[in-house]
KETOR-14715 format. One record per residue (C-alpha): x, y, z; residue in three letters. Coordinates in steps of 0.25 Angstrom, whole numbers, plus 5000, padded with zeros to 4 digits. Example, Ala and Ser with C-alpha at 12.3 -4.5 7.8 and 13.67 -1.06 7.14 Angstrom:
# KETOR-14715
504949825031ALA 505549965029SER 
***
This chain:
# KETOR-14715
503455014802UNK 504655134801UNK 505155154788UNK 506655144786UNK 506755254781UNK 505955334792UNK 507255304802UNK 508255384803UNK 509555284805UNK 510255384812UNK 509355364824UNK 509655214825UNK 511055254829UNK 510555344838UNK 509355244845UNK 510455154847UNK 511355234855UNK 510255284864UNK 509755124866UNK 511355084869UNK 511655234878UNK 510455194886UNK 509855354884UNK 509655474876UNK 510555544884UNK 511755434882UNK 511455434867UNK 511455564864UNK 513055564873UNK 513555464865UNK 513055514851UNK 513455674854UNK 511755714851UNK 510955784861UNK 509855704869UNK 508855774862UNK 509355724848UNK 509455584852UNK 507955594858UNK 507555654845UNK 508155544837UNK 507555414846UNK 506055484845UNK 506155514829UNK 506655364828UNK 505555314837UNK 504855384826UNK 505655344814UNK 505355184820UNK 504055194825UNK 504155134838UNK 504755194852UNK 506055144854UNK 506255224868UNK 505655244880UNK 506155374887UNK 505855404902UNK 506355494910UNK 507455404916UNK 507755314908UNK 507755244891UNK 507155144886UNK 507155044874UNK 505855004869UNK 505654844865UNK 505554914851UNK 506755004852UNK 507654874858UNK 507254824844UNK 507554924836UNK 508954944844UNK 509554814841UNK 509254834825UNK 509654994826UNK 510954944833UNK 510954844821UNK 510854924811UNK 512055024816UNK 512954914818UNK 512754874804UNK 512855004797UNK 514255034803UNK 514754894798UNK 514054944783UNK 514655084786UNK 516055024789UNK 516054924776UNK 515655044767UNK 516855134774UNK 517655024771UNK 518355044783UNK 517554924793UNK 518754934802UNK 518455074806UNK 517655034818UNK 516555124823UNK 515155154833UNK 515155064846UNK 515654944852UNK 515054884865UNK 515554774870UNK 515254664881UNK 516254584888UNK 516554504899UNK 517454594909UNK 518754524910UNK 518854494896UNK 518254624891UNK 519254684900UNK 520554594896UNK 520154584881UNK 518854664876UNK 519354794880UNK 520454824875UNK 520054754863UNK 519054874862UNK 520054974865UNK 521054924853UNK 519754904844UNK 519455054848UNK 520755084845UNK 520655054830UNK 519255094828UNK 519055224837UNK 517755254831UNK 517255114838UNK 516555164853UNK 516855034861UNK 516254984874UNK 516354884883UNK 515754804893UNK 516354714901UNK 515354624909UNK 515454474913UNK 513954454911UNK 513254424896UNK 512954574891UNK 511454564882UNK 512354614869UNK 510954674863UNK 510354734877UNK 511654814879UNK 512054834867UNK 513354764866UNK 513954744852UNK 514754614855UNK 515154544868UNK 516354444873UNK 515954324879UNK 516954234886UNK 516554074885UNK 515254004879UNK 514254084873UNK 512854084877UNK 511754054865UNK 511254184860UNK 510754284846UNK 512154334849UNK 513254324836UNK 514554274843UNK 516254254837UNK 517154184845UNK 518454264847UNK 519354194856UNK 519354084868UNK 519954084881UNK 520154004894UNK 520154014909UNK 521453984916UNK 521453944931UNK 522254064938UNK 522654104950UNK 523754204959UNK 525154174963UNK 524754204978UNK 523454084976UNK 524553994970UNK 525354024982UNK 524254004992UNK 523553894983UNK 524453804977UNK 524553774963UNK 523553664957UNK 523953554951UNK 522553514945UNK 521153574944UNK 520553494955UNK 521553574964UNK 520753704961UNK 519553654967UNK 520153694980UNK 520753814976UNK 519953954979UNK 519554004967UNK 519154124959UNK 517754114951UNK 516754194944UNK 515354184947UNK 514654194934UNK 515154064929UNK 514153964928UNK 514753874937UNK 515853964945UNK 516753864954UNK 516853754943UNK 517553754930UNK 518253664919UNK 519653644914UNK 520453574901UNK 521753544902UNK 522753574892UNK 522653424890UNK 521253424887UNK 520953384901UNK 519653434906UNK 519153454922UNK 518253524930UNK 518553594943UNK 517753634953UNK 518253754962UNK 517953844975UNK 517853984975UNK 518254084986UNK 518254194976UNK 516854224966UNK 516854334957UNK 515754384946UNK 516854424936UNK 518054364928UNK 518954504933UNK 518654464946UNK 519054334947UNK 520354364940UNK 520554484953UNK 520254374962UNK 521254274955UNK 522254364954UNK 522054414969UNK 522354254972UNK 520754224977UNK 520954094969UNK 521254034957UNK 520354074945UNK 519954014932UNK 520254154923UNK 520254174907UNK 521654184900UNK 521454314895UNK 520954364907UNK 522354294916UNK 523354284906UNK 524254414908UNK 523854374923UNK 524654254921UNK 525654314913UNK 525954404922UNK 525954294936UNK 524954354944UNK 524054224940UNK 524454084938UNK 523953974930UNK 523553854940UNK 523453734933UNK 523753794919UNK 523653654911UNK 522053704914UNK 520953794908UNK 519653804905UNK 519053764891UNK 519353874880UNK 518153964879UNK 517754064868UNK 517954204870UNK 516754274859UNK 516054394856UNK 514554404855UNK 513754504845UNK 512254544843UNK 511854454831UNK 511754564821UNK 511854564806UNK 513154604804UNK 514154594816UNK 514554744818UNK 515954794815UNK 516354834827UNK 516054694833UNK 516854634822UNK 518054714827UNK 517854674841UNK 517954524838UNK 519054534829UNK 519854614840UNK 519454524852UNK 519754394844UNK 521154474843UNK 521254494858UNK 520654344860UNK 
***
């Protein structure tokens, strides 16, 4: 078994960067060393350890089952000492190291980036990055500090805060009202061309409370599918058909009449709006920032 003191701790941060870059030649980029150091440092760690935690070929990287391992508590261990460093500098606001962030694409576009970019603003020693995918990211595999997610959260190891809620609105364009009609109740959508998004688990059917507390399910067709929320927003907004669409992502559509509200007594059910975290010890600065700046934004 290595001996604490037989590991260089420097090497941990260096490791790390070569897991997350994906090469020795992306790492030694982004840390400003020459390839032939940040080789040097993996092969005296594999050393210091005791165990091979690379496997070079000509081509390509990869992680060992051991080096996976000793990632996840190297990534750890250098997200707890910049928390440690921040206390003892007395200055925990002073934001620092990287930030990567997973989102799904319309909100991370409306909302989480420029979140980022204000969050930047104030810390700019904070490296920030963001990716915007409508699917669930794997936050440990792609080494993602904290992720949004929209609606009910699956069962999982990850740590998760709630910071807003939101709602989806029925929309649609002035020229499909024109064409269309306006509804007078949700049955009459059922015969409505509309706008819907494939990943749902059940795409042409969907509920709605009325701001009485009234509850109903419609059931709708659908001309127009699409595999994203942007898209479906396009398509509304191009008048393809009515669309059931979040509040933050129609809002200043509405405001600004290029969508209109059909049947705006309706919504759907208020949904949670939360961001997700590796379970670790303590939860990292920088994810404690982001929180606090998206349940601003919420």
């Amino acid at each position: 078994m290595a001996d604490l003191r037989d590991v260089n701790l420097n090497r941990l941060a260096v490791f790390v960067e070569v897991v997350e870059a994906g090469s020795l030649t992306a790492a030694a980029e982004r840390l400003r060393l020459a390839k032939t150091m940040v080789s040097t440092h993996m092969q005296r760690l594999e050393a210091e350890v005791g165990v091979s935690l690379l496997v070079r070929t000509t081509r390509r990287l990869n992680v060992t089952e051991a080096g996976r391992r000793f990632y996840e508590s190297a990534r750890e261990i250098l997200h707890a000492t910049e928390a440690a460093l921040a206390e003892v500098a007395g200055d925990a606001s002073a934001l620092r190291g990287k930030l990567r962030v997973s989102a799904p694409i319309d909100y991370g576009s409306l909302v989480v980036a420029p979140t980022l970019v204000d969050l930047r603003r104030a810390h700019p020693q904070l490296e920030v990055e963001l990716v915007c995918s409508d699917r669930y990211a794997n936050l440990i595999d792609e080494n993602i500090d904290a992720a949004v997610r929209l609606g009910r959260l699956a069962n999982s190891s990850y740590r998760s805060v709630k910071i807003g809620k939101f709602v989806k609105w029925i929309v649609a364009a002035p020229s499909f009202v024109a064409e269309y009609g306006m509804p007078r109740k949700p049955a009459d959508l059922a015969a409505l061309p509309y706008v819907t998004l494939s990943a749902l688990p059940k795409p042409l059917t969907f509920d709605l409370v009325h701001a009485r507390g009234t509850t109903c399910t419609v059931r709708c067709q659908s001309p127009i599918v699409t595999n994203t929320a942007t898209a479906c927003r396009a398509a509304t907004l191009a008048g393809g058909g009515f669309g059931l669409l979040t509040d933050f992502s129609t809002s200043n559509d509405i405001a600004a009449e290029t969508l209109v509200r059909l049947l705006p007594s309706w919504e759907t059910p208020d949904a949670d709006i939360s961001v997700v975290f590796p379970p670790t010890r303590r939860v990292p600065t920088k994810t404690l920032a982001l929180i606090d700046a998206l349940r601003q934004r919420a």
